[in-house]
N, C-alpha and C positions, 0 to 999 in steps of 0.2 A: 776787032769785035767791040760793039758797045757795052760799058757795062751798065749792069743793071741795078748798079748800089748807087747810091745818095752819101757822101762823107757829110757830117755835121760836126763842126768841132766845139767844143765846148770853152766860151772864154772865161772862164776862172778854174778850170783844170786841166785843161786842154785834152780832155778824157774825150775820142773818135769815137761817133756813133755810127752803124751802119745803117742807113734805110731805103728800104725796099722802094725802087721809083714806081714803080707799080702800084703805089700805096700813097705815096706824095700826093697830096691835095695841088690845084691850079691855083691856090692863093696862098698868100703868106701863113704859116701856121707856126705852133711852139711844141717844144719837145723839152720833157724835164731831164735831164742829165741823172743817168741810175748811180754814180760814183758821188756827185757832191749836192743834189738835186737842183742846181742853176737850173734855171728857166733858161731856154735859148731860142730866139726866136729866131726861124730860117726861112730862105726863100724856094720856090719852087725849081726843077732844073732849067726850064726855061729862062726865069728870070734871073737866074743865076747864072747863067751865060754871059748874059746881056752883061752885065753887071762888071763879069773879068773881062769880058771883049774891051768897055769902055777902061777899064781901071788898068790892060793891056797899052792903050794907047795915052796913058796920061791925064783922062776925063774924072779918075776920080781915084781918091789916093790909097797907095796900096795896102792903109789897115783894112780897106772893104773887099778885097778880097776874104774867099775862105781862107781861114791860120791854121796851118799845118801845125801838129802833135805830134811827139813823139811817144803818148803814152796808147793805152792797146783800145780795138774799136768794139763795142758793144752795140747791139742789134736793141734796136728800143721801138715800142710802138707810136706813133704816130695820134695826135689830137689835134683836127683843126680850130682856127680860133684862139681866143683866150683860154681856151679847157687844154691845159698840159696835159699832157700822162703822166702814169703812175709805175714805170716797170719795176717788177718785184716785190710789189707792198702788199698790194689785197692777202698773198698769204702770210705776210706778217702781223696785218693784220687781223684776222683771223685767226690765227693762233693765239696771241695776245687779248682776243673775244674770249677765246676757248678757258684760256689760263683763269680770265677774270670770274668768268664762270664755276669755274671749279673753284676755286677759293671760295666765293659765294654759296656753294652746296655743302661745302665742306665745316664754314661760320653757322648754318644754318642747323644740320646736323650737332654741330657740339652745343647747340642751344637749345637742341631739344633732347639732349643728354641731361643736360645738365635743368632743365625744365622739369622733367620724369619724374623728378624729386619732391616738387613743389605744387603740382598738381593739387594734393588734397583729394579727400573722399569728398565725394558729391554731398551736395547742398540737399535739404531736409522738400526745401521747395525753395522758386526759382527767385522769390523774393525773401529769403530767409537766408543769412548769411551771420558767418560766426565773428560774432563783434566784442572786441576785450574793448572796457571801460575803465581809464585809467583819468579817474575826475576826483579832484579835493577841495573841490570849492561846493558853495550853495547849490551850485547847479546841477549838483550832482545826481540827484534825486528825480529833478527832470530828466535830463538824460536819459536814464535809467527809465524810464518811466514811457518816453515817446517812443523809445526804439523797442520796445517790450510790445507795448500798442501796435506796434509796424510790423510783429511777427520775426524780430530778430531773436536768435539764440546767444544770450548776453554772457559771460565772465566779466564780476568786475572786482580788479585788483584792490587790492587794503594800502599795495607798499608796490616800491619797486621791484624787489626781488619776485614777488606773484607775476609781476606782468610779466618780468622776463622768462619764467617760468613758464608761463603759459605761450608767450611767442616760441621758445624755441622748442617746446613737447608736442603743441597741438599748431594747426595751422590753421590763422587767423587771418578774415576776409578784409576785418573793418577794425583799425585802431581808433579810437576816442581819447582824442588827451588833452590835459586843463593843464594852464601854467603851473597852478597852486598846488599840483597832483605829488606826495609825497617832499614836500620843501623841506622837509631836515636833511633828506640826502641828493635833494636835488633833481628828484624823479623824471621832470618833464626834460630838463638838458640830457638827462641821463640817456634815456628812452629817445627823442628824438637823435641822440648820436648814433642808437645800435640803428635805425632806422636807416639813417643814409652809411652806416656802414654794409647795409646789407649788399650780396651779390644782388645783382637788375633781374637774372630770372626771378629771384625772391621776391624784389620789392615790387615789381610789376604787380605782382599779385595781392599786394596789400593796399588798401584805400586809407592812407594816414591822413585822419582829420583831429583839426586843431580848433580847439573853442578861445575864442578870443575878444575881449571888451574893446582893443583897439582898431577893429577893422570891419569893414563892411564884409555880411555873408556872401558870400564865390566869388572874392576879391582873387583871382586867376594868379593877378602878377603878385602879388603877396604872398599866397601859398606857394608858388615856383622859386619866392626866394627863400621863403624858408625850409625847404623841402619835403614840405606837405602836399596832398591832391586838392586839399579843401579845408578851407578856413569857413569857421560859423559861428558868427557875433553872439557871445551869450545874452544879448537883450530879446533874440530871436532863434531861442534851444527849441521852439515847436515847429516851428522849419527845417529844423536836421534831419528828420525819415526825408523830406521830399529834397533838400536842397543833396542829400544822399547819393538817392535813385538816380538825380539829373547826373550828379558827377560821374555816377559809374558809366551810366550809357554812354558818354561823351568818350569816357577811355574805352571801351568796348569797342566807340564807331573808329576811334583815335589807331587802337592796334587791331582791327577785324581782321587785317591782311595777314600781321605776324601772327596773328593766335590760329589761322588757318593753316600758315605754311607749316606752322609747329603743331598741329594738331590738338590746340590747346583749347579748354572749355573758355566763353567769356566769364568775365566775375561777376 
């Protein structure tokens, strides 16, 4: 009786594959090995014949025969061409989709736990946003003065202890802060430290802008190093409502996706 299996042995494990001749392609094809994934390339039974007929009689030497194994035979499917197969994976993969997935729902959720908190009560109106003022220099009066015109709802600190006060009682949309801003205890390092100490739900929701003589206003890479949203040259404090607005929209378009998947308002 003829059989009806195809032996393909594997040279670097010598792991037997069994395949179905029924299914053998008429031209050369490859078959990846399920035990160590070699690529092997095999011939068809025909030419496979042909091949021990000649290497039978001496025409060609006998590593071109098929090499017998002694380890056990696995059934694998068949890809003609350079396209190997894959036996066993797609549910591996797949599962490992599935896993990354749930980690992903799962980071998602504990951040909108932990977001819950930070929300705030809604804005008065959509351009009126709660803005502590923590300014000790001349410019301070401007400040004061354009954001007031712009319809924001201002607190403005005396000291550091007020600001931090007011950061950690009420929840605040827009920080303003001047180097010069309490220098006997060092106010502005002070306040900028609790700033990048905050939790990212926190700070996401706070616009910390920095007024500053040495930098040009929405200097981007300047504010990123120092870990503000928005630097604005105090040569040009009548600029701050609008160089403002542009910064918040940008984070708005910047997290639309997160502040959706978390259900969160923009700022």
């Amino acid at each position: 009786m003829v059989s009806k299996v195809m032996i393909v042995t594997c040279p670097n494990c010598t792991t037997r594959l069994q395949l179905d001749k029924g299914k053998v392609p008429s031209r050369p094809f490859s078959v990846r090995c399920p035990k160590c994934q070699q690529l092997i390339n095999a011939q068809p039974p025909a030419q496979q014949s042909q091949r021990d007929a000649l290497a039978a009689v001496g025409d060609l030497p006998a590593s071109s025969r098929s090499q017998q194994g002694a380890g056990p035979a696995f059934a694998a499917p068949l890809s003609e061409g350079d396209d190997a197969a894959e036996p066993q994976t797609l549910l591996h993969a797949t599962s490992a989709g599935d896993e990354v997935l749930r980690l992903l729902a799962s980071l998602l959720r504990r951040e909108a736990v932990e977001a819950a908190d930070v929300k705030g009560p809604a804005r008065r109106a959509l351009d009126c946003r709660r803005v502590l003022v923590c300014v000790g220099s001349a410019y301070g009066e401007d400040v004061k003065r354009v954001l007031a015109d712009a319809g924001h709802d201002l607190f403005v600190a005396d000291d550091t202890t007020q600001a931090m006060e007011r950061m950690r009682d009420t929840h605040v949309d827009v920080l303003v802060l001047d180097p010069e801003f309490d220098m006997p205890r060092r106010g502005a390092a002070f306040i900028s430290h609790e700033m990048g100490a905050m939790r990212m739900p926190e700070r996401r929701r706070v616009v910390f802008v920095q007024l500053t003589d040495k930098v040009r206003t929405c200097d981007a890479h300047a504010a990123f190093l120092a870990g503000a949203n928005l630097f604005v040259n105090t040569a040009e404090v009548e600029e701050l409502p609008r160089a403002l607005e542009k910064n918040i929209r940008d984070l708005n378009e910047l997290y639309r996706d997160f502040n959706k998947a978390l259900s969160l308002t923009e700022l």
